[in-house]
VEXBA-711546 format. One record per atom (N, C-alpha, C, O): residue in three letters; x, y, z. Coordinates in pm, whole numbers, plus 50000, padded with zeros to 5 digits. Layout:
N
alaXYZ
...
END
This chain:
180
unk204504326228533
unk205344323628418
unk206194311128438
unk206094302628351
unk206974308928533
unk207484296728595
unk206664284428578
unk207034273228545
unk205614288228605
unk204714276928622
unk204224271128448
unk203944259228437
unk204174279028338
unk203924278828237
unk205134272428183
unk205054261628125
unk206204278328198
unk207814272428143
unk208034256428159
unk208504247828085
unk207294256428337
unk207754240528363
unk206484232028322
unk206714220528358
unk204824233328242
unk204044227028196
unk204804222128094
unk205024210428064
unk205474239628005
unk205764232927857
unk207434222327846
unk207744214827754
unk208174225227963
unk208924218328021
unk209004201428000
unk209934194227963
unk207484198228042
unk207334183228080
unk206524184127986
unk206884173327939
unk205744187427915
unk205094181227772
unk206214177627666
unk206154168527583
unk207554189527693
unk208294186927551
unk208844168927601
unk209074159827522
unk208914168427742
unk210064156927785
unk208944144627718
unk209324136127638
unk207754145527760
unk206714133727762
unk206764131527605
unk206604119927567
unk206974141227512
unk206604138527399
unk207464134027321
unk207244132027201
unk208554131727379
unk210044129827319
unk209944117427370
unk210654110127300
unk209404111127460
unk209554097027528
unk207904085927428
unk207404075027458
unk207614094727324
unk206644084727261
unk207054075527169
unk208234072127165
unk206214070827094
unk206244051627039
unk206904059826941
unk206664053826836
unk207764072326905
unk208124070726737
unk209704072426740
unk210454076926654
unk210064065226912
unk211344065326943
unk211994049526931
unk212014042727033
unk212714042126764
unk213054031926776
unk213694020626840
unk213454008526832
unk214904029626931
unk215014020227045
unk216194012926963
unk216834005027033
unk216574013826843
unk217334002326772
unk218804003426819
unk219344014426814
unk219393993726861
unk220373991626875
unk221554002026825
unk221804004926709
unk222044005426912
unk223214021226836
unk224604012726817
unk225524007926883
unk224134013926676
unk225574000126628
unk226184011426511
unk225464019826458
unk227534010026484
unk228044015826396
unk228814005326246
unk229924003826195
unk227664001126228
unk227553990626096
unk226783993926014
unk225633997326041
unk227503993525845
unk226583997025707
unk225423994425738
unk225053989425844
unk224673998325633
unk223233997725623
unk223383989025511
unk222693995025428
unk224043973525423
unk224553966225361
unk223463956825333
unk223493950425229
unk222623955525406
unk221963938125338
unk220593948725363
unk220173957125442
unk220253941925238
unk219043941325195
unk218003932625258
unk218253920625273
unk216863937725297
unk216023930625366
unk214253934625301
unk213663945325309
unk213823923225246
unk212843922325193
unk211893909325251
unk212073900625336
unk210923912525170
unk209263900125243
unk208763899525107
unk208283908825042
unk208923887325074
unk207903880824909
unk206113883824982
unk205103880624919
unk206033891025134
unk204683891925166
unk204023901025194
unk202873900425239
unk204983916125159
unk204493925825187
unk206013935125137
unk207223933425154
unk205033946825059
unk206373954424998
unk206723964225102
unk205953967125194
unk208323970925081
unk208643978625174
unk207773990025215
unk207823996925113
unk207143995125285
unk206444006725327
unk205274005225318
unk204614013925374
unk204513994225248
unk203083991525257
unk202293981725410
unk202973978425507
unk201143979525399
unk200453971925498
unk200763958925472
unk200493951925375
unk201593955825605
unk201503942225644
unk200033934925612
unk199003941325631
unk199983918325551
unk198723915025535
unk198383908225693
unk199173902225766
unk196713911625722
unk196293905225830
unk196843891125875
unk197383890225985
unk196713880225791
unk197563864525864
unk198493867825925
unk198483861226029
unk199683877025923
unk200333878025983
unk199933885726089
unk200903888226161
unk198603891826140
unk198303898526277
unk198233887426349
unk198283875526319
unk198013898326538
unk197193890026618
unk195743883326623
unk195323875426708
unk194933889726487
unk193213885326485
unk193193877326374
unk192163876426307
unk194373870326338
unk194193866226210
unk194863848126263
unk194453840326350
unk195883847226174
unk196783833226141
unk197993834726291
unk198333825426364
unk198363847026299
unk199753852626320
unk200753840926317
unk200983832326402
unk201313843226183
unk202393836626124
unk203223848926100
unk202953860726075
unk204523840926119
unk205433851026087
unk205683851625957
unk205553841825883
unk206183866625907
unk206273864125726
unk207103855925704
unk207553847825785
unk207493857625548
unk208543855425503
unk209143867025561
unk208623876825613
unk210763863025534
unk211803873225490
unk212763867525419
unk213053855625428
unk213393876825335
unk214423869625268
unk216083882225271
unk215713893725297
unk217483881225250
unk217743886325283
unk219273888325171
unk219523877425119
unk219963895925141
unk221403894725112
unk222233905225137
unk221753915825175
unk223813903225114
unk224543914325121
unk225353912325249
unk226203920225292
unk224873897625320
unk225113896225455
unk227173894225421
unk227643888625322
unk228033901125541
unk229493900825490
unk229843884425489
unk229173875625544
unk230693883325434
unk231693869025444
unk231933867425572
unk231553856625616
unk232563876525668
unk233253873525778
unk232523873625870
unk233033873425982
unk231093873925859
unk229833873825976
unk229713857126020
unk229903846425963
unk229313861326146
unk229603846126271
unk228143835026292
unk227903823026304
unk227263851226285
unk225863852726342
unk224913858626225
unk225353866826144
unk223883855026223
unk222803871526228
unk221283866726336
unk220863857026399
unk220943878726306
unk220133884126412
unk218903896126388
unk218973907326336
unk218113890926429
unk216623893726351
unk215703903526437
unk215403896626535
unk215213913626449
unk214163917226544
unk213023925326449
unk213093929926335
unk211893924626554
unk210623931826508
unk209823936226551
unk209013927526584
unk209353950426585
unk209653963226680
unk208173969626616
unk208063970726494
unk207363972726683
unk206303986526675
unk206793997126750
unk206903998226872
unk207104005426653
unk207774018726675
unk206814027626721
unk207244036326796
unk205344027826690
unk204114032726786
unk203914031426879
unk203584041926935
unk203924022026944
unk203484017127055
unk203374029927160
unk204054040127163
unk202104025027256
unk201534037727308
unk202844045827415
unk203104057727435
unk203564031027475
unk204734029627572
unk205924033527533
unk206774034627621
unk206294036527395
unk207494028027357
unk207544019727246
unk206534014027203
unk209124018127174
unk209354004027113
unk208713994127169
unk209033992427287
unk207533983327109
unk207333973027190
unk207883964927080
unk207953969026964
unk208383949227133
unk209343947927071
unk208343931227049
unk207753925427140
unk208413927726932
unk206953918926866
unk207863904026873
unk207263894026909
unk209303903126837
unk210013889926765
unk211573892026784
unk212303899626720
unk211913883826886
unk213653881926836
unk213833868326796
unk213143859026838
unk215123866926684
unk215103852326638
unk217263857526645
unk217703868426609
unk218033846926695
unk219103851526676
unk219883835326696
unk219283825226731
unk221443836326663
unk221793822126663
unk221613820626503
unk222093809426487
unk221213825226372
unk220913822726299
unk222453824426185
unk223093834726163
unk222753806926115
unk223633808526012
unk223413818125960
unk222363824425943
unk224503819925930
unk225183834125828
unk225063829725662
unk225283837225566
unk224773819425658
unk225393817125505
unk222783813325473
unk222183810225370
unk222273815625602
unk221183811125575
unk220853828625501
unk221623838225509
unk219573828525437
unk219513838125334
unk217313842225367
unk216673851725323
unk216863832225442
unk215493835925443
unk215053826825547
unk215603817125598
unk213563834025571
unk213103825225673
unk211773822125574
unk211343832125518
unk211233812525552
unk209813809425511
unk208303812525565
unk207993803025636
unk207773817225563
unk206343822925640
unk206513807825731
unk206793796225701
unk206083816925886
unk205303809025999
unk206753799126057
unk206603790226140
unk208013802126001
unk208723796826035
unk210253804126063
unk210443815226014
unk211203798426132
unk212743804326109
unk213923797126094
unk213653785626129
unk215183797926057
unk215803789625978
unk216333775526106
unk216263778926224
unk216683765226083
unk217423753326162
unk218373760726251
unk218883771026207
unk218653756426374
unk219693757826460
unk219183772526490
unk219833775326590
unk218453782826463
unk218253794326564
unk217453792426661
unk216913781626682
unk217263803426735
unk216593802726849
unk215463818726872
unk215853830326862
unk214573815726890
unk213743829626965
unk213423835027071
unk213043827927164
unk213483846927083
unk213723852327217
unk212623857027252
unk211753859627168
unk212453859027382
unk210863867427422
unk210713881927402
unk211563890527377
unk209363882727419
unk208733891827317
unk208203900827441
unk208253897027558
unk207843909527411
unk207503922927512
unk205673921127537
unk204893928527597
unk205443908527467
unk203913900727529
unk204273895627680
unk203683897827786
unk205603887327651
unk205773881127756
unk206433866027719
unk207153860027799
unk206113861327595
unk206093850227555
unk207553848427443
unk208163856527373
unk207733831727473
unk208833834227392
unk208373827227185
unk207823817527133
unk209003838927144
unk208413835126953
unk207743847426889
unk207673858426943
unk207273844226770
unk206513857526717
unk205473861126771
unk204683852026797
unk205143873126804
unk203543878626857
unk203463891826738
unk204103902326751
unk202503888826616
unk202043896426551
unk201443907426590
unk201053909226706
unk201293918626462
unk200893931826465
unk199823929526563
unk199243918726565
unk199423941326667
unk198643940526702
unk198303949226812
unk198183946826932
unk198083966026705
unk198093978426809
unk197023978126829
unk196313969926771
unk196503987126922
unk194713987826977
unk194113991326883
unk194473999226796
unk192823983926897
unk191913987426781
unk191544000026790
unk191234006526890
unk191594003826657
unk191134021726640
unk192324028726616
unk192184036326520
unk193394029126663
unk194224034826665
unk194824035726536
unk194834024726480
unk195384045826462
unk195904049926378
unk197204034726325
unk197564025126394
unk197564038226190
unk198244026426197
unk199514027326242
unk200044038226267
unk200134015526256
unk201344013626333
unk202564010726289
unk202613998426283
unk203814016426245
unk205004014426155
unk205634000026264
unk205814000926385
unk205813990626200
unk206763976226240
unk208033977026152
unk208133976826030
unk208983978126250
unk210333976726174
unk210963965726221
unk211033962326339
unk211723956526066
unk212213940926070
unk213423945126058
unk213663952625964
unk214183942326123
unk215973945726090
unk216503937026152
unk216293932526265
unk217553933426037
unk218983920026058
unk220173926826084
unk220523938126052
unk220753917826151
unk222293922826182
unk222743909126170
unk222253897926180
unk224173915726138
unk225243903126108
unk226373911226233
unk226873922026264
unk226293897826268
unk227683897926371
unk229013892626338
unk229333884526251
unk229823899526435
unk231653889526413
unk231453877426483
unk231643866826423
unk231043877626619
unk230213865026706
unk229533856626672
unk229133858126557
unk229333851226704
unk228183840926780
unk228053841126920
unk228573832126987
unk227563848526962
unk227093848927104
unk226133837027145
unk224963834027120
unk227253831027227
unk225973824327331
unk224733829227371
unk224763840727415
unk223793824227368
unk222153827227380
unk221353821127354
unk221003816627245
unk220663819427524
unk220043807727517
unk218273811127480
unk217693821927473
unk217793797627462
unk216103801527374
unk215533810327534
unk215823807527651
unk214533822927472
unk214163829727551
unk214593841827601
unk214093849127687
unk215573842727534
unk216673857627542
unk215463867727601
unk214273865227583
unk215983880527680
unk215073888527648
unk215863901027568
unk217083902527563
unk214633911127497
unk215213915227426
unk216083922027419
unk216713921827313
unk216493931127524
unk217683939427611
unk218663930627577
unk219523936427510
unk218893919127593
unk219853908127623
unk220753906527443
unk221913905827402
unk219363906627382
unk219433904627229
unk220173918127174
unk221113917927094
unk219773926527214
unk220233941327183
unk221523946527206
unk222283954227147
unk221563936627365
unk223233937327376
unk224173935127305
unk225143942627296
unk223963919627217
unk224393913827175
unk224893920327046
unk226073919127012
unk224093926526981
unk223733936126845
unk224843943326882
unk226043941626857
unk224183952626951
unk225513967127039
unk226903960027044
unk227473967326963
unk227593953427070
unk228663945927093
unk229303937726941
unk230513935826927
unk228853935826895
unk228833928726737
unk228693933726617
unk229703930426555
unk227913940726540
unk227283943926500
unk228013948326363
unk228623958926371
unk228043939626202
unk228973944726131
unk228123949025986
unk228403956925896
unk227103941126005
unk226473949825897
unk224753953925945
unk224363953326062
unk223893957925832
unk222383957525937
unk221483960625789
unk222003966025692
unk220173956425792
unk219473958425668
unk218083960525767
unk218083954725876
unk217023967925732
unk216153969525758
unk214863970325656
unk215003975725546
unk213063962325714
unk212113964525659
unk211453976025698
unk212083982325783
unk210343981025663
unk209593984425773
unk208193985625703
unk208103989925588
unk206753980325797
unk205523974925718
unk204773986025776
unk205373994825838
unk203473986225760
unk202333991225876
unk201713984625907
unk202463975725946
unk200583981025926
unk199573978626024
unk198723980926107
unk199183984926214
unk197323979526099
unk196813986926169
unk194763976226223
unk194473966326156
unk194293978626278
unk193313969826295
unk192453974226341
unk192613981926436
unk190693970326274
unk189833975626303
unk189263987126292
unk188183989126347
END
């Protein structure tokens, strides 16, 4: 019986440690700005150009609601599936406050991007294993009181800190994706 208690023991722990754990920054800021993509509606499939087998360009986004008294904002983009974990696809941060969108395949003047849980620093598009069921990507902005120093290449812990410590308002997307 012991032995049965501690199987179901470590299945409940293992299963609580899967990809549908977001990982997002535990900030105590509105849910205030609106965060949308002229390239994909909220809750539907991301289009392929923006995968890894495709263009991988980053979308659009466009954004409002951001406060007056914000320093910063700050961008990330997260597969909440992932077989590991949050893997974490895009940080872009350093970004004017008064800027309002980023244009596909691009991000606004004077920000910077941080590395990506590929390894690399910039966007690395959708791109769960083929076959696999599809994959929820969540895009969420934060506006800071800061401007935190941060230099290109952040990693994303670093970025997250930054969030955790700042953090006055927050808007979130979230797409699917899936391949093959």
């Amino acid at each position: 019986m012991a032995r049965l208690l501690a199987v179901l023991a470590l299945t409940t722990v293992l299963a609580a440690c899967g990809g549908d754990d977001t990982q997002e920054p535990a900030v105590d800021a509105p849910p205030s700005i609106e965060l949308t993509s002229p390239g994909f509606e909220a809750g539907a499939a991301i289009p392929k150009e923006y995968g890894c087998d495709d263009a991988e360009l980053s979308p659009p986004l466009e954004w409002t609601g951001v406060p007056k008294r914000a320093k910063s904002l700050v961008v990330l983009m997260d597969d909440t599936n992932a077989p590991d974990g949050t893997f974490t696809h895009w940080t872009v941060y350093g970004i004017s406050p008064t800027a309002t969108s980023f244009p596909e395949g691009e991000r606004p003047k004077g920000s910077r991007e941080g590395e990506n849980s590929f390894g690399d620093i910039g966007y690395g598009g959708p791109c769960p294993p083929e076959g696999d069921t599809e994959h929820r990507y969540v895009f969420a902005i934060y506006a800071l009181r800061d401007a935190p120093e941060r230099e290109r290449g952040a990693k994303p812990g670093e970025v997250r800190d930054a969030i955790e410590e700042g953090a006055i308002a927050r808007g979130r997307l979230v797409g699917t994706f899936r391949r093959g």
